[in-house]
Structures are given as structure tokens and as C-alpha cells.
N, C-alpha and C positions, 0 to 999 in steps of 0.2 A: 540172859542172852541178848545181843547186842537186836537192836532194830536199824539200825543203819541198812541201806540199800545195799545190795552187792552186786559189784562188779568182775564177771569172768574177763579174766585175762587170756586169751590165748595165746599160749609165750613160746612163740617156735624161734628157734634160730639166735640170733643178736636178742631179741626181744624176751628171750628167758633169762637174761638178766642184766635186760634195760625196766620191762615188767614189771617187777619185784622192788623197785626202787619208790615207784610210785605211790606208797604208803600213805593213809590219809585219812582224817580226823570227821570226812563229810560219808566213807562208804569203805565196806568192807571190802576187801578182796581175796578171791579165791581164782587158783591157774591152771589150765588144763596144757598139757604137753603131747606132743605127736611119739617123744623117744624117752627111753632114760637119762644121757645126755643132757636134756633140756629138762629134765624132773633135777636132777642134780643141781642144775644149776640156779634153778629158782630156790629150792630149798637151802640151799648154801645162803642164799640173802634172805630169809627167811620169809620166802613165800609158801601159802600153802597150796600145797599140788589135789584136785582132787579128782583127776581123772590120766592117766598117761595110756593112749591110744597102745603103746607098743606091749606094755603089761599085762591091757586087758584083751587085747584081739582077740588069740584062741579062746575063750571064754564067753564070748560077744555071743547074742542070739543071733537070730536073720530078722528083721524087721517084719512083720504083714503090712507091704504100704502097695498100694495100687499106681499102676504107671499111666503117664507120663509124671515122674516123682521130679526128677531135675528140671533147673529152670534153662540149663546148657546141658550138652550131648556127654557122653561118655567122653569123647574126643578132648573135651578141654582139658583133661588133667594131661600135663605133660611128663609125667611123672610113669604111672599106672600103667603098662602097656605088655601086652604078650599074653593075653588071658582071654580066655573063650567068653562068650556072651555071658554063659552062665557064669562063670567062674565071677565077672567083672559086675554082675549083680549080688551072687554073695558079699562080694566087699562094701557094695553101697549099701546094703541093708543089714552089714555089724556097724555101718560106721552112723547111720540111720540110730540106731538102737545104743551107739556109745554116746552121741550127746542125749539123747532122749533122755537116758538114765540119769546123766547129770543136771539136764534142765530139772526135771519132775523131783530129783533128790534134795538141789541148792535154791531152788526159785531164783536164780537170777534177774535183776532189772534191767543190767547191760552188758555189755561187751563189747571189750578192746580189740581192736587188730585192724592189719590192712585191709584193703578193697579184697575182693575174693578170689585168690587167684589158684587156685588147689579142690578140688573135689572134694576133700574133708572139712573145706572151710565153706563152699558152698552148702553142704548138708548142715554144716552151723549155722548159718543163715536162715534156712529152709525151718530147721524146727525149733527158732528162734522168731521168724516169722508168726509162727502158727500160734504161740506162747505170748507172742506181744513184747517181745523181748526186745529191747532196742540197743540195735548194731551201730557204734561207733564206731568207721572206716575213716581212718586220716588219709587225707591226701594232698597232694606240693602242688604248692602256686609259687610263683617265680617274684613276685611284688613284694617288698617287704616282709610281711610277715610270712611265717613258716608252713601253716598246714590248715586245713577245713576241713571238716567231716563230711562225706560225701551225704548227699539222700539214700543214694542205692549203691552199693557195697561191689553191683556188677560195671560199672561207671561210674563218669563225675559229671551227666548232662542232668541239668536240674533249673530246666524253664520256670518252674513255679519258683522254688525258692529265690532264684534271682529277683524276678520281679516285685516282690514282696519287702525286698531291702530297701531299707531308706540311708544311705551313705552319708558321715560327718562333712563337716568343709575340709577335714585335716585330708579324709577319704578319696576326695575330689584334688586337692592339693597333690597327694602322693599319686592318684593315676596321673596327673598331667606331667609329673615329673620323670614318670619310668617311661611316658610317650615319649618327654624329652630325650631322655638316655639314650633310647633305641633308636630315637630319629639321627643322634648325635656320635655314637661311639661304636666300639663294637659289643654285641647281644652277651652277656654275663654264660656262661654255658658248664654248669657243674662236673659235667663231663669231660671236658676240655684234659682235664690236667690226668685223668685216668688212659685218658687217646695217646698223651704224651708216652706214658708207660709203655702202648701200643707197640712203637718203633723202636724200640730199646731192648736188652738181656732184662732189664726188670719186670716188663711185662709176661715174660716167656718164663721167670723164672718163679712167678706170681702163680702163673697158668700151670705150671710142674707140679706146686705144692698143694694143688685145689685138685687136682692129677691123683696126686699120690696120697692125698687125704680120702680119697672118694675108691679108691683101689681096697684102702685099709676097711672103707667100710663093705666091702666087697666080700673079702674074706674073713672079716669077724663078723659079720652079721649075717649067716650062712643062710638064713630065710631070703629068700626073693622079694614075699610080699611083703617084711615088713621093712627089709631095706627101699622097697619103695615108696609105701608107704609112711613110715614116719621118718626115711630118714631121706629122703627126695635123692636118692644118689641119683650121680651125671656123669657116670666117666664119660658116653660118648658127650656131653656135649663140653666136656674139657679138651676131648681128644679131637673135635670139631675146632673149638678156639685156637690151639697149638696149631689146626691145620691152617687156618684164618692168618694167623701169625706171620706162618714162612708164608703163604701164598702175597702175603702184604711185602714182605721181603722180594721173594725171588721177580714178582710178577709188576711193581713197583712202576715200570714204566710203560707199562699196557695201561692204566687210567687215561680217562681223558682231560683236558686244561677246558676248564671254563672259554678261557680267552681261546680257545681251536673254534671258537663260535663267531661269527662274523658280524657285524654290527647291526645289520639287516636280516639277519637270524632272528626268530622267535623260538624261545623256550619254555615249557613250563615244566615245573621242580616239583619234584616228591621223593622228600625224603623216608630213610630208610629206618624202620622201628626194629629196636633191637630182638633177637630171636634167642632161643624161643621164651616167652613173655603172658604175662597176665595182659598185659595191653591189647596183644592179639586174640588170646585166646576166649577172652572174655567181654573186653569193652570194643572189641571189633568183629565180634563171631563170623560172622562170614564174608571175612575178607580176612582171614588170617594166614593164606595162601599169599605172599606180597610178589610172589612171582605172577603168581598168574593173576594177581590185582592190578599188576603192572602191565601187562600184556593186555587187559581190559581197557585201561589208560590210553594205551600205545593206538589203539583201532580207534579212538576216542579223536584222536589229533588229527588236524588238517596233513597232508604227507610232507608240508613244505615246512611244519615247526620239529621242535626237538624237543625229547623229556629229558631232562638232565635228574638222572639219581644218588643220591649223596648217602654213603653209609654214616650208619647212625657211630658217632665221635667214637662211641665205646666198643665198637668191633669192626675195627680196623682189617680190610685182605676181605671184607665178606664177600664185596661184588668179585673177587677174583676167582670165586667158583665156576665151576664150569656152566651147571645153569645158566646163569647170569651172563657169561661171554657168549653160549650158544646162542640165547635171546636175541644182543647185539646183530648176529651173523644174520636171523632172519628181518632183525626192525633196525636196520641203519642210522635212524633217527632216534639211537640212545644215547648218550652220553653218560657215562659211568664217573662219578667223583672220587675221591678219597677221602678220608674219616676229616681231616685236617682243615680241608679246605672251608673258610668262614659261612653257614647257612645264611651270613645276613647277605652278602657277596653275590650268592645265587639268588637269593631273593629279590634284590635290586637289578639282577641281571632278569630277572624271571618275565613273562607275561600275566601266569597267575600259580599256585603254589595249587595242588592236591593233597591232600591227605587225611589221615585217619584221625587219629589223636594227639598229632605233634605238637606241643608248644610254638615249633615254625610256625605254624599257621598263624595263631596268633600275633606274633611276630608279624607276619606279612600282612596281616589285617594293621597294626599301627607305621606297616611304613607305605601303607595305600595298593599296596597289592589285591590284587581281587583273588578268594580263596573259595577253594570248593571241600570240602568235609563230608567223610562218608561214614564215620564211628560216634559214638557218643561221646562228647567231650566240654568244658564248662562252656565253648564259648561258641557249642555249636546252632543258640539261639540266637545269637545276635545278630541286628540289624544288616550287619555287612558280610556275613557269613552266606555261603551258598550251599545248606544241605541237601545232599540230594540221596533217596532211597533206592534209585535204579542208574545203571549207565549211559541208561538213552536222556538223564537228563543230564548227567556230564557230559555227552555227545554233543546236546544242543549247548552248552555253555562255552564247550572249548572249540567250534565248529562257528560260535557268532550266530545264530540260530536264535538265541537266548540273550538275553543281559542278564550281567552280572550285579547280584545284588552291589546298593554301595552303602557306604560304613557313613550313617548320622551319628548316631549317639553312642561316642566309641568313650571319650572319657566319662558319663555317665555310666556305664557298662563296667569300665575299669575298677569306678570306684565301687559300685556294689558288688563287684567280687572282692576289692580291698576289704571293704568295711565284714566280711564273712570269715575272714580271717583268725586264727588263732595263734599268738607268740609263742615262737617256742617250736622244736624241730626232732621228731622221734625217729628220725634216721640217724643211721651211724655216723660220726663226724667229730672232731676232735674234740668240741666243748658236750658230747651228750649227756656228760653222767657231771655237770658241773651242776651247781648249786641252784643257779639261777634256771638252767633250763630243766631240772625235772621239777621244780616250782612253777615252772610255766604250763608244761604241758601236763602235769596235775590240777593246772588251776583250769585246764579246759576241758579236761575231763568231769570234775567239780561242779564247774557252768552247767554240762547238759546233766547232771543227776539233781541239780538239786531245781533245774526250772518245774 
């Protein structure tokens, strides 16, 4: 019998057989699945499946775990919804009881997967925790390399580990370089070309097939719960995009132009996080309302500046809800953007940026913007960052009340996030199954099992 360590894969989605590919000479692996679907398809590459949530449900016991059990509320699963109290506890304590069985059967040492954006992946965590089990969460930095493992699986804020890094000269070389870029061109934005789709029959016709894919599993998977459960259907929120869509169409010239703002105008920018989302729901908990985070903002500002809100690239028509224009009607001093319009443009126009988790932010901290931060995020320790835990201290920052912190040690900062980096990109994207990058991001996986 093999003593190699093992590695659970959690292979939902793209990643049941991106997963499986990952084969490796330092650790065994073993894949656990939400559906059959994604049992097939690991096994097809000759992954071995040892647990598929949709198989074993009715069969699952109820856990004996005492509450408060979650580290987040019922509410973050976005998935899960229409179920009585009790009902929504039975589920959390088979799904309790499905890894349990796996942890205590396979002794895992790790596990693969995103940050936690799902209930069933939170409960992996939870008694993954308890076990000692160490959770590998990738996640995307914008600099050169592709991805880092977070600390905590619920965010990417990780004050210790930053400080802790000691950065090369190559490290230091490549943050002053991407300052360059950003001070010099326009911001790299992977999104960008997906917004393009936005305004076009390709977008909508993108949106039909993710429609009628989620329709299908509507009426072939005639359970409720386990079509929510393992199989995350979303007709409304396809049927929500399509609406996003034409409203982006018909509504088109109700946005507002940056330039409608007069030179002696003050604005400050907060952009808009794409809905509904792990970002919010998890590394922003309570502010995942962006409406009424917005309207918290808005009482925040002097009466004589303007918040300009910029939909996020990839859901184009959102601000053209009625929400959102209602708001306008009572806070005059909004300004509504379009997906399109450049975040470095607004940023440069800006007095200082808000936000949760946005990479803008960051952004606006290397073009000398003063930024305020209210979610957990990699860069929400640094020197020129202004976190604040309550509104009354965004009040006093954007009110002048306050000083804004200011950015010393930003290319230090840069490079010790460079220098944490791992080559190599387990997102979907046209080179992922190529030679060199599942050598990559095998070989980083490799790194933390074998320290």
C-alpha cells in the first residue's frame, strides 16, 4: 500500500476534469464530487471518485454537532434556498456527516479547491479544520505569476504571512515594473473581452445556452434538493443576466459620462462586484447588500461631492435596474457608469476609490489615490490602505475629519506579494490542459505537501 500523502481533490465543475489531470509521483489522489456528471468525468481520466454527495444523500445520517456549527450564516449559500429552518439544518448535518465519513475513511493530508464559496465547501473546511487537514485555496493576483494559496479559504487578508516574506531582487524588479505599467498605460483587465460579448448577439446567445442548460437540469433532475445542492442550478440568475442584457440595450442612454462632471466637481468611485458571488457572500459578509452599502457611502459624503458607480466589466445593464435608478431619484449626487468605461479613467478622475475586494483598489493605491477598504482582501494591510470596520470611520475620512492614510512602502509591499506567488493558472483559459501548465500548478501543489 502506497504511503505517499493524499491529496482530496474537490473536483466540481471545470475542475472535474481539470483535477484528474494532476497526477503525481510526490502524492496520491483521491476526488470527491457534488453530482454524477462530475463523478463521470473524473473517472473518465482516470480519477478515483470516493465520495459523490448526489449518490450518497438519501442514505447520509444527520450529524450530532452543536450550534453555532458554521463559521457564516445559512444565508451565504446562494444556491440552497426555499427550506424551513429545520428542513435547512437537516441538510447541513448529512452534509456534516458526508465528509466526516470521508475524512475518518481516507486520512487525507490535503485538499484542493477554491476559496469557499458554497455551504458544502464550507462544511469541508470546518471538518477539515478540526482533523488538521490542510486546505489548499488558489487564488489570482494580477502580477506575473498566476495564483497563491490563500491562509483562510474565507478570504485573501493574511497580515502575517505578508510580513514574514522576504522578496528576491528579481521580486522587487517586477513590482516596480507593473507600478510602471499601471502609472503608464491602460490597467490589463481579464474581463474586458468577456464585457465585449456583453453588447453583442454573442453575449445573449452565451446567456440562452447557460438558460437552457439549467432548464434541462430542472426537468431531469426532478429532486429540488439535490438539483441545488449538487447541481447549483440558476435559471433565475440566467433569467436575471438576459434581463441585464436588454436593459443594457434598451436603457443605454440613461448612464451617466464621467465627463457630465465638471472640473471642480469631487467624486469618489466604487466600483461594482459582480452578483451573486463568493466575494460577497463570504469575504465581504456583511456588506453583501451593495445596494444598501451604497446608500451607506452616499450619507458618508460631503452633499457637494459625487459617488460615481461603475458596473463591474462582466455584467453589463446591472445599474439599469430599477433599484439602482430609484436610489439616483432620492441621492442626486450618483452617477451611474457603464461596464466599458476604463476603472483607471475613473480612478484618475476619482478623489478616493471605496471598496470591498476590488483589485481597483489596489490600482488606485499605485496611481496615488487614497483608498478606503471594508472586506478582507491581500492588500487590505498596507501602509496606504484605510481599513475601516464601521461607517462612522468612513464618515470621518471622506468628510476630511480624518487623514487618509499614505502609501510608503508600496513597491516593498508589491514584491512580497510577487515573491508568494505560484506559476501556473487553474482557471479555465485557452492554455489550461497544456503541458507546461499542469506541470506548473502540480509542481505547487507538490511544494506545499512535501514542506
Amino acid at each position: 500500500m502506497s504511503k505517499k500523502p493524499i491529496v482530496l481533490f474537490f473536483s466540481r465543475d471545470y475542475q472535474s476534469e481539470f483535477f484528474p489531470v494532476l497526477v503525481s509521483d510526490v502524492y496520491d489522489s483521491i476526488h470527491v464530487t457534488l453530482n454524477k456528471k462530475e463523478k463521470r468525468n473524473v473517472e473518465s481520466r482516470g480519477g478515483k471518485v470516493v465520495g459523490c454527495l448526489e449518490e450518497l444523500y438519501d442514505d447520509l445520517k444527520e450529524a450530532d454537532i452543536k450550534f453555532p456549527y458554521l463559521d457564516h450564516s445559512v444565508g451565504s449559500d446562494r444556491f440552497i434556498t426555499g427550506y424551513s429552518t429545520e428542513e435547512r439544518l437537516r441538510i447541513l448535518k448529512k452534509i456534516v456527516t458526508f465528509w466526516s465519513d470521508i475524512y475518518d475513511k481516507y486520512n487525507p493530508g490535503f485538499i484542493v479547491n477554491e476559496v469557499v464559496a458554497l455551504e458544502v465547501s464550507e462544511i469541508m473546511y470546518i471538518e477539515a479544520r478540526k482533523r488538521n487537514i490542510k486546505y489548499l485555496a488558489f487564488g489570482a493576483f494580477p502580477v506575473k505569476k498566476s495564483f497563491y494559496w490563500h491562509v483562510n479559504p474565507f478570504h485573501s487578508s493574511m497580515a502575517e504571512r505578508i510580513s514574514n516574506i522576504e522578496p528576491t531582487e528579481e521580486d522587487f524588479k517586477d513590482a516596480q515594473a507593473y507600478i510602471d505599467k499601471v502609472n503608464s498605460g491602460p490597467i490589463d483587465n481579464p474581463f474586458i473581452k468577456e464585457y465585449k460579448l456583453g453588447k453583442d448577439l454573442g453575449r445573449l446567445k452565451i446567456l440562452l445556452i447557460q438558460l437552457i442548460r439549467n432548464l434541462y437540469i430542472r426537468f431531469s433532475v426532478k429532486r429540488k434538493i439535490i438539483r441545488q445542492i449538487c447541481y447549483g442550478s440558476a435559471i433565475n440568475y440566467f433569467m436575471n443576466e438576459i434581463g441585464y442584457y436588454f436593459k443594457y440595450m434598451i436603457r443605454n442612454s440613461s448612464y451617466d459620462k464621467l465627463s457630465s462632471l465638471k472640473k471642480e466637481e469631487e467624486c469618489v468611485f466604487y466600483p461594482l462586484h459582480f452578483e451573486p458571488e463568493a466575494t460577497l457572500f463570504y469575504m465581504s459578509t456583511y456588506y453583501d447588500n451593495q445596494l444598501a452599502l451604497v446608500e451607506n457611502i452616499l450619507k458618508c459624503l460631503p452633499e457637494d461631492q459625487f459617488l460615481v458607480i461603475k458596473e463591474h466589466p462582466a455584467q453589463a445593464g446591472f445599474l439599469m435596474q430599477k433599484n439602482w435608478r430609484n436610489l439616483k431619484k432620492r441621492f442626486p449626487n450618483i452617477r451611474l457608469i457603464k461596464a466599458e468605461v476604463s476603472s483607471k479613467e475613473i480612478i484618475l478622475r476619482s478623489k478616493a476609490v471605496v471598496t470591498l475586494v476590488s483589485t481597483a483598489g489596489f490600482e488606485a493605491v499605485i496611481l496615488g489615490k487614497p483608498v478606503i477598504v471594508l472586506g478582507k482582501i491581500y492588500f487590505d494591510v498596507f501602509d496606504g490602505i484605510n481599513y475601516c470596520s464601521t461607517f462612522e470611520e468612513v464618515y470621518k475620512l471622506l468628510r476630511g475629519y480624518e487623514p487618509f492614510n499614505k502609501s510608503v512602502n508600496l513597491v516593498t509591499y508589491l514584491a512580497k506579494l510577487i515573491a508568494m506567488q505560484n506559476t501556473g493558472n487553474p482557471w479555465p483559459h485557452a492554455e489550461l490542459y497544456s503541458e507546461k501548465n499542469v506541470e506548473d500548478v502540480r509542481y505547487a501543489i507538490e511544494s506545499e505537501v512535501i514542506k
